[in-house]
C-alpha positions as CSV (number, residue, x, y, z in Angstrom):
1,X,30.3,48.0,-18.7
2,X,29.6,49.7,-22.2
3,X,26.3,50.3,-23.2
4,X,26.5,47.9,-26.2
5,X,27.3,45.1,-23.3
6,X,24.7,46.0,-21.4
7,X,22.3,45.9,-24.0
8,X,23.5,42.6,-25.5
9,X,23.0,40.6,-22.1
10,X,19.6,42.5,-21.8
11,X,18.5,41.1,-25.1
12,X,20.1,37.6,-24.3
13,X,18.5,37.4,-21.3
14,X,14.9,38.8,-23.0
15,X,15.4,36.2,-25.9
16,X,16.3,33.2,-24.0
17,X,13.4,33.7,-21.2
18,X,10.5,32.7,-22.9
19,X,12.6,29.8,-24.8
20,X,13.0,28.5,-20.8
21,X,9.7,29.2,-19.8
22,X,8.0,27.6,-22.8
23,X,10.4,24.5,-22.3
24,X,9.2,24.3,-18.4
25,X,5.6,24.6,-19.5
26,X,5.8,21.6,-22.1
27,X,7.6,19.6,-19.8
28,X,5.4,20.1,-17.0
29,X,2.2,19.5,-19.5
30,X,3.0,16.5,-20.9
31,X,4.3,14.9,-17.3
32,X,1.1,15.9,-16.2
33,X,-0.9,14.2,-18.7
34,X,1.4,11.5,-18.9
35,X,0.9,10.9,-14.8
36,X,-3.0,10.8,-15.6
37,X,-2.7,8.3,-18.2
38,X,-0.5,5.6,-16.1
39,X,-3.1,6.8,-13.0
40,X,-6.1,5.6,-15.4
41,X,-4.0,2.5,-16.4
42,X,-3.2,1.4,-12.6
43,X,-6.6,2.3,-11.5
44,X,-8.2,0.0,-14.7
45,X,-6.0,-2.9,-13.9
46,X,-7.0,-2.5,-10.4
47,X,-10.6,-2.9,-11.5
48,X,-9.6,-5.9,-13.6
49,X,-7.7,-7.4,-10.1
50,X,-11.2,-7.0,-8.7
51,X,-12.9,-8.4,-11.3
52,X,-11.2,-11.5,-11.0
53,X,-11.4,-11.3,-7.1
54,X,-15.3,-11.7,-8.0
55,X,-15.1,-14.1,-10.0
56,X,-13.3,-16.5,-7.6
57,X,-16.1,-16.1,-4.9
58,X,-18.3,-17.1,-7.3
59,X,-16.2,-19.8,-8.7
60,X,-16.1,-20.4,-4.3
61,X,-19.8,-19.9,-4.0
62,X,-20.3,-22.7,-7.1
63,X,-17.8,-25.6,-5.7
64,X,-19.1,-25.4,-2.1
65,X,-22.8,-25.4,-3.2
66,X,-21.9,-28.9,-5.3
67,X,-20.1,-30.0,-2.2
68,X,-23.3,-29.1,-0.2
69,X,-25.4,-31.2,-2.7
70,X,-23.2,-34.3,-2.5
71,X,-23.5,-34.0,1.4
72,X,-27.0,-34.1,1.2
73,X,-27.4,-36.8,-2.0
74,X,-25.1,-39.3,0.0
75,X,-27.5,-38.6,3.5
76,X,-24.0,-38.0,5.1
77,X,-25.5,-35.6,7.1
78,X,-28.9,-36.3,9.3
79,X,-31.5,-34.1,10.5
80,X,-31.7,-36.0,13.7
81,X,-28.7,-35.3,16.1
82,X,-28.1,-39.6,16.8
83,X,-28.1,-40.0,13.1
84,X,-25.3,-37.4,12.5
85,X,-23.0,-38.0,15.4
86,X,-23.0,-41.9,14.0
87,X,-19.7,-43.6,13.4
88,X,-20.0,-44.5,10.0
89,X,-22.0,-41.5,8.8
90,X,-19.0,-39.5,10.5
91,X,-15.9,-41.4,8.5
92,X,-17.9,-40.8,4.7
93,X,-17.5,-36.7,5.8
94,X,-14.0,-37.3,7.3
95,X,-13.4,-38.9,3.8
96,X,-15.2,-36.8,1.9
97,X,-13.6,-33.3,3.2
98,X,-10.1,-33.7,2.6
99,X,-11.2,-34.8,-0.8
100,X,-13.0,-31.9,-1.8
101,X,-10.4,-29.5,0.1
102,X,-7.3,-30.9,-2.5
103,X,-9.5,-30.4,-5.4
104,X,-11.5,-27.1,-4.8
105,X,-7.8,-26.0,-3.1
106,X,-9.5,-25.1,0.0
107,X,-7.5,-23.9,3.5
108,X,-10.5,-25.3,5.0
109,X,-13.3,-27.2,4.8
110,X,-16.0,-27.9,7.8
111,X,-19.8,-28.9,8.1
112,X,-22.0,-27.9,10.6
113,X,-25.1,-29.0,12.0
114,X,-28.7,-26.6,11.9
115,X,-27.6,-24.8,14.8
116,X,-23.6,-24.0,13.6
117,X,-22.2,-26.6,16.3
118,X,-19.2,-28.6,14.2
119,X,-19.6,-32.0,13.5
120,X,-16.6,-32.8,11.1
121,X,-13.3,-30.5,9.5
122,X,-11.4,-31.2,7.1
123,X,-8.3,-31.6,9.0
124,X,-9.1,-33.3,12.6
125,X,-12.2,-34.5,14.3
126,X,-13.9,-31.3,16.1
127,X,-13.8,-30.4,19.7
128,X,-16.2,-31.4,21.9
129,X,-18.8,-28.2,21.8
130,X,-16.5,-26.3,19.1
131,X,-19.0,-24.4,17.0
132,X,-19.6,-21.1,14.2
133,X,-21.9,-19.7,16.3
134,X,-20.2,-19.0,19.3
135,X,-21.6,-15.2,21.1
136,X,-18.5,-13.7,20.8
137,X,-17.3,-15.5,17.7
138,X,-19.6,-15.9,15.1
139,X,-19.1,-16.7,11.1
140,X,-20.6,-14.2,9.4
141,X,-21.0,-16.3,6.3
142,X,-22.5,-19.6,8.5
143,X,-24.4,-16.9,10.2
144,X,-26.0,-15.5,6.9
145,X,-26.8,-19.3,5.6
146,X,-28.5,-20.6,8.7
147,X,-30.7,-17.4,9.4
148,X,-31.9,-17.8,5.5
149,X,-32.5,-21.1,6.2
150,X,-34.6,-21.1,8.7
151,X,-36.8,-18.8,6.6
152,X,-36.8,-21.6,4.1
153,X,-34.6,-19.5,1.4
154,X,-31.7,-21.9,1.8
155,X,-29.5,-19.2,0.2
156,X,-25.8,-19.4,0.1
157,X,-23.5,-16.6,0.8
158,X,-19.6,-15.6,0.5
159,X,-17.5,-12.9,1.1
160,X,-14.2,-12.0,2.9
161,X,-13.8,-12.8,6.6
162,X,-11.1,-12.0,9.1
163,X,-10.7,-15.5,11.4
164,X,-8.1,-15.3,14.4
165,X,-8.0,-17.1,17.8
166,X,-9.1,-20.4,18.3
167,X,-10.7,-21.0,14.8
168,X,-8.0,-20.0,13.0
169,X,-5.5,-22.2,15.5
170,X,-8.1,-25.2,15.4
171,X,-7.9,-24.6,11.0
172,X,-4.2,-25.3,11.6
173,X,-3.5,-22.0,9.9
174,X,-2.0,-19.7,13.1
175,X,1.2,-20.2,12.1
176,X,1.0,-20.4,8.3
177,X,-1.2,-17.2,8.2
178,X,1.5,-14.6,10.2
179,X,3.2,-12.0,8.2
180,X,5.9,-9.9,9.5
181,X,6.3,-6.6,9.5
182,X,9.5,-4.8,9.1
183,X,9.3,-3.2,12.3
184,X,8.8,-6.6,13.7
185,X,5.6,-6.5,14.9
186,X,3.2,-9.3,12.4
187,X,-0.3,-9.7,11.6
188,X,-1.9,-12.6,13.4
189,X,-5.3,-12.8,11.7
190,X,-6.0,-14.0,7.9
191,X,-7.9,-12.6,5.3
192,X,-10.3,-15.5,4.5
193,X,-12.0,-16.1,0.9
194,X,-15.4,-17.6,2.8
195,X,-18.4,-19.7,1.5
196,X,-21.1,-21.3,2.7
197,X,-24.3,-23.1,1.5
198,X,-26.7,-25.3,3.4
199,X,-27.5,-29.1,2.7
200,X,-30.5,-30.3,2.1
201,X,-31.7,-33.7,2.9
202,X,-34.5,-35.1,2.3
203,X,-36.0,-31.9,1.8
204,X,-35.0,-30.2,5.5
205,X,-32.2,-28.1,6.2
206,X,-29.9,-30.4,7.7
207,X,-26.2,-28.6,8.0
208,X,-24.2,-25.9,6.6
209,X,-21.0,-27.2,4.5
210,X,-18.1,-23.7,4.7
211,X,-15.1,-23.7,3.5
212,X,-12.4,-20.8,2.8
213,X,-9.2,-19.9,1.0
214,X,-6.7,-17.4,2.8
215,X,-5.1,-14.7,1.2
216,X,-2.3,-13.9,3.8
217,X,1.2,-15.2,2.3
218,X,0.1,-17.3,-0.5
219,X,1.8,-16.4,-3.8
220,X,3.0,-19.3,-5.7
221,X,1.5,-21.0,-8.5
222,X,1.2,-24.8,-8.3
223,X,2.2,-26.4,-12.0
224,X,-1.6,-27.3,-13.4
225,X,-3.8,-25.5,-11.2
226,X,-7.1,-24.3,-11.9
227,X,-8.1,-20.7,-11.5
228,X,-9.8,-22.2,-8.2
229,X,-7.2,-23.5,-7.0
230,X,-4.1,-21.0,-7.8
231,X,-3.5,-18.3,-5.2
232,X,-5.7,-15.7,-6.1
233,X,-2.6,-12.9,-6.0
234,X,-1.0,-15.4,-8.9
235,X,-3.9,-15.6,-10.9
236,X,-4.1,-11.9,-11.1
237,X,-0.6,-11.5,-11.9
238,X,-1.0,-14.5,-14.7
239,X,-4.2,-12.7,-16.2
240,X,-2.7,-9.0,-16.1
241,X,1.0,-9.6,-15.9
242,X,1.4,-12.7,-18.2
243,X,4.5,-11.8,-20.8
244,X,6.1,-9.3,-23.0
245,X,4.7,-10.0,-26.0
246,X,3.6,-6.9,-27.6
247,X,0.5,-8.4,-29.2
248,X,-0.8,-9.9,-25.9
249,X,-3.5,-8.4,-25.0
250,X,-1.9,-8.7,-21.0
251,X,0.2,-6.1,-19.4
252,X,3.9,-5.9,-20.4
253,X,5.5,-5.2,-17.5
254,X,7.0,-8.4,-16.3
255,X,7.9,-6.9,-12.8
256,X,4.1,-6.2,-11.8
257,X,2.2,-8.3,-9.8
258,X,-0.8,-8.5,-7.2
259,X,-1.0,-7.4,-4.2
260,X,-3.7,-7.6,-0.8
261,X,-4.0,-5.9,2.2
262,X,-5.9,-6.4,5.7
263,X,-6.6,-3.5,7.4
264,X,-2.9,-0.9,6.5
265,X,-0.7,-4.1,6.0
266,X,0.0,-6.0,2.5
267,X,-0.3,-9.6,3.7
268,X,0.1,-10.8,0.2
269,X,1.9,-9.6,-3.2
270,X,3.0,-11.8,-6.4
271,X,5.1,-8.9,-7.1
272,X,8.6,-10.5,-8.2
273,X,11.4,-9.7,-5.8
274,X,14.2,-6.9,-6.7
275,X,17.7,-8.0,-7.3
276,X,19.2,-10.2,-4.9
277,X,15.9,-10.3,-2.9
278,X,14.6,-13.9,-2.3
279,X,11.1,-12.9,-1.7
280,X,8.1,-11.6,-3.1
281,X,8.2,-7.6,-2.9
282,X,5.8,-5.0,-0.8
283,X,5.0,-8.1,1.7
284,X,4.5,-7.1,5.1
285,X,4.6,-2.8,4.1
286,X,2.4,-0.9,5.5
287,X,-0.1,0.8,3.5
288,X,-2.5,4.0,3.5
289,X,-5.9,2.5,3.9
290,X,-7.6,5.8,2.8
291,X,-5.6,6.4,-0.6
292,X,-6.7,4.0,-3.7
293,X,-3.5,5.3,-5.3
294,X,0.2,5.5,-3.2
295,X,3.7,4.8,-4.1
296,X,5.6,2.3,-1.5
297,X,9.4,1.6,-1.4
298,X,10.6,-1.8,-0.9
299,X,13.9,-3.7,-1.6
300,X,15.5,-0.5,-2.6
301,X,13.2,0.0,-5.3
302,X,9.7,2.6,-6.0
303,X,6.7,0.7,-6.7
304,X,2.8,2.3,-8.0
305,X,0.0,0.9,-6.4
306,X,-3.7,1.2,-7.2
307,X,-6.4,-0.7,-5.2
308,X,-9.8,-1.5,-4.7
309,X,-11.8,-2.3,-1.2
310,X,-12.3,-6.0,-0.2
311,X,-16.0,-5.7,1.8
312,X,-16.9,-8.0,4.4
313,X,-20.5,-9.5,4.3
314,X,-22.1,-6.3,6.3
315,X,-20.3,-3.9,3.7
316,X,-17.0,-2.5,5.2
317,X,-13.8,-2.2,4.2
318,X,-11.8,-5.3,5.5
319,X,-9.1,-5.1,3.2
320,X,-7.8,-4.1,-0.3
321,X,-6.7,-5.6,-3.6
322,X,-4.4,-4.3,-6.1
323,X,-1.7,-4.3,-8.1
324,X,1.8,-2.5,-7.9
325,X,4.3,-1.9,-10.8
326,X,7.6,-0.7,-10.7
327,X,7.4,3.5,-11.1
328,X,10.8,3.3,-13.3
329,X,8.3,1.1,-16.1
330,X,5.6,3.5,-15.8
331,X,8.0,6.5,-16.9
332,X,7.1,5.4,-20.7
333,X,8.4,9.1,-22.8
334,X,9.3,11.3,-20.1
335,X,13.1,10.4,-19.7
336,X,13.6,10.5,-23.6
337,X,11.1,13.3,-23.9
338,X,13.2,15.2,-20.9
339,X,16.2,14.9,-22.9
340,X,14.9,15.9,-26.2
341,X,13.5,19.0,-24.3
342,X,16.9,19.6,-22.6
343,X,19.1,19.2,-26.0
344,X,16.3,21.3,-27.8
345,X,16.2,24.2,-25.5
346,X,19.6,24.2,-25.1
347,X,20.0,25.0,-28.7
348,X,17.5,27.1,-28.8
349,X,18.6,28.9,-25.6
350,X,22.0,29.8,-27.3
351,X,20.5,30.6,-30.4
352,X,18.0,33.4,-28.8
353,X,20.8,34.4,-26.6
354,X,23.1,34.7,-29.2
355,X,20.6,36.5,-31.5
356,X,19.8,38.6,-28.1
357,X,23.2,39.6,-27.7
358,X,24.5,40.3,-31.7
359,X,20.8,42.4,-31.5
360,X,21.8,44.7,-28.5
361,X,25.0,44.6,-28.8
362,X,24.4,46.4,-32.1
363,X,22.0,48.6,-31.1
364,X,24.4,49.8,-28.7
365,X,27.0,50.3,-30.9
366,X,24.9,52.4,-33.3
367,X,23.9,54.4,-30.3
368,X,27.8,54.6,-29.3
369,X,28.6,56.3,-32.7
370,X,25.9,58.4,-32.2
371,X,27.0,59.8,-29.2
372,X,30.3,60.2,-30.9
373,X,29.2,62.6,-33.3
374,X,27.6,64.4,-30.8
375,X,30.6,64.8,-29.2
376,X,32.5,66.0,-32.2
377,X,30.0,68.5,-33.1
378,X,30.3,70.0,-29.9
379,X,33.8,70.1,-30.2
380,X,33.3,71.8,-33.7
381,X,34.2,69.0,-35.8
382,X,32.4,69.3,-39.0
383,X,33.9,67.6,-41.4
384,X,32.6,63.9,-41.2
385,X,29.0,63.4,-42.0
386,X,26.4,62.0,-39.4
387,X,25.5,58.6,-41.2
388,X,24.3,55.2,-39.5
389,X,27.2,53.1,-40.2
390,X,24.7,49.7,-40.0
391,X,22.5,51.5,-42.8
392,X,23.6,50.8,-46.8
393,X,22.6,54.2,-49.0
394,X,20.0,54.8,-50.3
395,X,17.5,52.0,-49.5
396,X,14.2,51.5,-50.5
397,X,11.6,48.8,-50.4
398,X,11.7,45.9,-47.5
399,X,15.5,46.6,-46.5
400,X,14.2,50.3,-46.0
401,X,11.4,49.2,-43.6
402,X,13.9,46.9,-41.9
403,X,16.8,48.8,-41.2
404,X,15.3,52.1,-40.8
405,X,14.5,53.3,-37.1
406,X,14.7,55.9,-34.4
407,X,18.2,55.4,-34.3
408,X,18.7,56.1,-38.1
409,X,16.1,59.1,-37.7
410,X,18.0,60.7,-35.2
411,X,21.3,60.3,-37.5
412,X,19.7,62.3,-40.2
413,X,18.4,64.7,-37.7
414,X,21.8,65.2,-36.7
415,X,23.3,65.0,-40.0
416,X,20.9,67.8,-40.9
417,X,22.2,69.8,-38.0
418,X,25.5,69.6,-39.2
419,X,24.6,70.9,-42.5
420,X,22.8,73.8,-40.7
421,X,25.7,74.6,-38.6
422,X,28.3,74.4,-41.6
423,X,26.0,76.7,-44.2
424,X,25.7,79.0,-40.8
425,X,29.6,79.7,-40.6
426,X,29.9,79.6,-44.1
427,X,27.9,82.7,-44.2
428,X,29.6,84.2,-41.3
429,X,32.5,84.1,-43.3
430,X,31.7,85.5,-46.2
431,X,30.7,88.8,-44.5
């Protein structure tokens, strides 16, 4: 290969490095900060998803504390054990919790006496004995409302509660609470929306009215609901998720949702199914329990999640809410801004490399005819001056300092050689 080659590629090569470098630095900035901004935006509508997971214990809290008071106004419940286990006082709270478990939209609504022994349920008449309190199966939330109770605080209390077994089979909601898994296996507990608050009668603690929503499953939105009684993964997706309109203050991506987890398993998502897919997505997947931010695939698709810890009423982690968006909708400028990148370092890239190139390729030429008139000198070929063909004569001013170099210094140096040489013969002759 020819010098001139040689140098051309070399200068390609130099020109068109940097060009490729800078391209994969700009890329690689703005993905990164791009990747931090959706992070922040996940992790904020996670906050929002527990926000309004607050809000509906509260809203819990506030509809079983009037229920409580209308227990204890009507003398439905007594403080002496004949006077509650009386027929008639019996059929008002047999009529009164079904009632109040359509319109609070309760999974379950029961009433216990001082010491957390059941003494009517929404949805049978209780077993003989059945009771909260039981030493290997005790409400946490019934637990908390008696024990204040008998300090005279008469406090109530909520929080998220895992029910299985027996309860959860006597609450009719074994079945209804199962979610499968897609290696088969299924959870068998439910994530329970718990509250509790003691009824007063006649100015004693008389009873403890709980009642619970579960989480596991429910997704739908029934036509009119309140925020009470909507499932609480579709009242996050209505508040975060609600349209496309660009001036709505809500998110825009229609295929987000929520989603909740007990324990490393999503037991309920109002994430809309992908494709052909009849039902909800991320239902039943596994999750990491130790990573508030993962990506899960599902129904052939990539989804974001961001979550938050659901606490039970001693402090730990029970379970997580979140949401999840499709990772395609949170690409936002990268796709456009990866081709603009490619089309705009492609040009540059055959620019540099073809101003690389012309650059050495010259350069090596020059040098060639150099060496040429070396060659002839040697030879004794005299005749034809030494002159840098890439050089107009004379120059001055900014062409000078531009086209003048090494190269063109060593031309006149061996331009004045072959002066020397040809005034040095002439001399020789003349003798």
């Amino acid at each position: 290969m020819r010098l001139s080659q040689k140098l051309g590629a070399l200068c390609a090569v130099a020109a068109a490095a940097p060009i490729v470098a800078v391209s994969v630095l700009v890329h690689y900035q703005v993905s990164s900060s791009w990747r931090d901004q959706v992070d922040q935006r996940l992790q904020s509508d996670a906050r929002a998803a527990e926000a309004i997971y607050e809000r509906r214990l509260s809203e819990l809290v506030s509809a079983v504390q009037r229920l409580a008071e209308e227990v204890g106004e009507k003398a439905v419940v007594s403080s002496t054990r004949t006077e509650r286990e009386g027929s008639s006082a019996l059929a008002r709270l047999q009529d009164m919790l079904p009632r109040a478990q359509n319109e609070m939209g309760l999974d379950f609504v029961l009433i216990t006496d001082p010491s957390g022994r059941v003494i009517a349920r929404n949805n049978d008449k209780p077993a003989a004995g059945e009771t909260v309190m039981g030493p290997n199966d005790k409400n946490p939330i019934a637990e908390r409302v008696i024990g204040e109770s008998s300090q005279r605080r008469n406090s109530p209390a909520a929080a998220c509660v895992v029910e299985s077994g027996d309860r959860l089979t006597r609450m009719g909601l074994d079945l209804v609470a199962q979610v499968k898994r897609p290696d088969g296996t299924s959870v068998d507990g439910a994530l329970m929306l718990e509250a509790g608050a003691p009824v007063i009668a006649g100015g004693k603690f008389v009873g403890v009215v709980l009642a619970g929503q579960m989480l596991n499953n429910l997704f739908k939105m029934r036509p009119g609901a309140s925020h009470l009684q909507a499932p609480l993964v579709a009242d996050i997706r209505q508040s975060l998720f609600r349209d496309s309109d660009p001036n709505s203050n809500s998110n825009s991506i229609e295929d987000g949702g929520a989603v909740i987890a007990l324990g490393d398993t999503i037991i309920s998502s109002s994430v809309p199914p992908s494709g052909s897919a009849s039902e909800v997505a991320l239902r039943g997947l596994r999750r990491d329990p130790a990573s508030s931010l993962e990506i899960l695939q599902d129904q052939g698709r990539a989804y974001s999640l961001a979550w938050r810890p659901i606490r039970s009423l001693e402090g730990g982690a029970i379970g997580a809410v979140g949401i999840a968006v499709p990772t395609e909708d949170l690409a936002g400028p990268i796709p456009p801004l990866d081709t603009a990148l490619l089309v705009t370092g492609l040009i540059a890239l055959v620019l540099a490399g073809a101003a690389g190139f012309v650059f050495g390729r010259a350069l090596g030429t020059r040098l060639s005819w150099l060496a040429d008139a070396a060659n002839r000198m040697s030879l004794g070929e005299l005749t034809t001056p030494v002159v840098d063909p890439t050089v107009p004569q004379p120059t001055r001013g900014l062409l000078n300092f531009l086209v003048r170099d090494e190269v063109t210094r060593l031309a006149d140096q061996l331009e004045q050689l072959r002066d020397s040489f040809r005034g040095a013969i002439e001399r020789m002759r003349k003798r």
